[in-house]
Each structure stands twice: as structure tokens, then as C-alpha cells.
C-alpha positions in Angstrom: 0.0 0.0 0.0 1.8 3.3 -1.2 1.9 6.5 0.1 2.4 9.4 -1.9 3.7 12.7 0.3 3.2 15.9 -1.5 4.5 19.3 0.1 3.3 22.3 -0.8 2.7 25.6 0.0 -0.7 27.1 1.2 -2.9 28.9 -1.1 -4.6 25.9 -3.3 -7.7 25.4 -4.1 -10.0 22.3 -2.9 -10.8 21.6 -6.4 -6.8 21.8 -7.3 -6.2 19.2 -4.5 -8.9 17.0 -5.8 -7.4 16.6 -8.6 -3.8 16.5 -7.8 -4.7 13.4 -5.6 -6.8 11.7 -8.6 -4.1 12.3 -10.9 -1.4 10.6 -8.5 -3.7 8.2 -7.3 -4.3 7.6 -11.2 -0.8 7.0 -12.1 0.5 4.8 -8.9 -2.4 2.4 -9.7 -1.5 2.2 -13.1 2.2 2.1 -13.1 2.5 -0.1 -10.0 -0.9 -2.4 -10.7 -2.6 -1.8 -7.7 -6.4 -1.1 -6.5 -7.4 3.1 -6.1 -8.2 2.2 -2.3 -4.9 1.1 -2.1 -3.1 4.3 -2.5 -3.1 7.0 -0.1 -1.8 10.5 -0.9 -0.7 12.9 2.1 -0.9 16.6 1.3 1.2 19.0 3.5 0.5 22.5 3.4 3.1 25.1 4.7 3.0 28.5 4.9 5.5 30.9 3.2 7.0 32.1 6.3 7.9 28.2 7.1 9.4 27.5 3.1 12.8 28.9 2.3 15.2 28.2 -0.2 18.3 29.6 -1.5 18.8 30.5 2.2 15.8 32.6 2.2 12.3 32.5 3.2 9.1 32.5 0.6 7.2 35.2 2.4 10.2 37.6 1.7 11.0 35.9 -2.0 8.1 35.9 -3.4 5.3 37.8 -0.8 2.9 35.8 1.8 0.2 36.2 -0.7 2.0 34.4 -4.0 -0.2 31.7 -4.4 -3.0 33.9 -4.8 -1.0 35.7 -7.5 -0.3 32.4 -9.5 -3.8 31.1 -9.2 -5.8 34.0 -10.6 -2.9 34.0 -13.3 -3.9 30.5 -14.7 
């Protein structure tokens, strides 16, 4: 029984979830020939202020409200 660990930060949708989770679920019972109920996938959310890289945090990279920005972009 896989488990599929995504990380990401906050500011997605329900709907965006949903299907992130189908699509992975989708895949891993495809690829590794397993039953849907078989597969669980773990989203953790993290806020920008939490998420660095480059040696320095999202909030101050890229603002606390980024997601927003590249949702209402797509």
C-alpha cells in the first residue's frame, strides 16, 4: 500500500487538490498495478514564512500572498 507525500505551500484550491490526488492516485495504480483504495496520498500544506530556499524564506521571496497571484494567473 503506497503512500504518496506531497509538500506544498498554502494557497490551493480544494478543487486543485482534488485533482492533484486523482491524478497521482491515477498514475501509482496504473504504473505499480494496484487497487485506487490502495493508494493514499498525504498533502502537507506550509505557509511561506515556514518554506525557504536559496537560504531565504518565501514570504520575503516571493510575498505571503503568492499563491493567490499564480492562481488567478492561470
Amino acid at each position: 500500500m503506497p503512500i504518496v507525500n506531497i509538500k506544498i505551500a498554502k494557497g490551493r484550491s480544494i478543487e486543485q487538490k482534488k485533482k492533484l490526488v486523482k491524478d497521482i492516485t491515477d498514475v501509482v495504480v496504473k504504473d505499480l498495478d494496484l487497487r485506487p483504495e490502495w493508494v493514499t496520498v498525504l498533502i502537507d500544506e506550509y505557509d511561506r514564512e515556514n518554506w525557504a530556499s536559496g537560504g531565504e524564506l518565501h514570504s520575503e521571496k516571493y510575498g505571503l500572498d503568492s499563491a493567490k497571484k499564480e492562481l488567478n494567473n492561470t
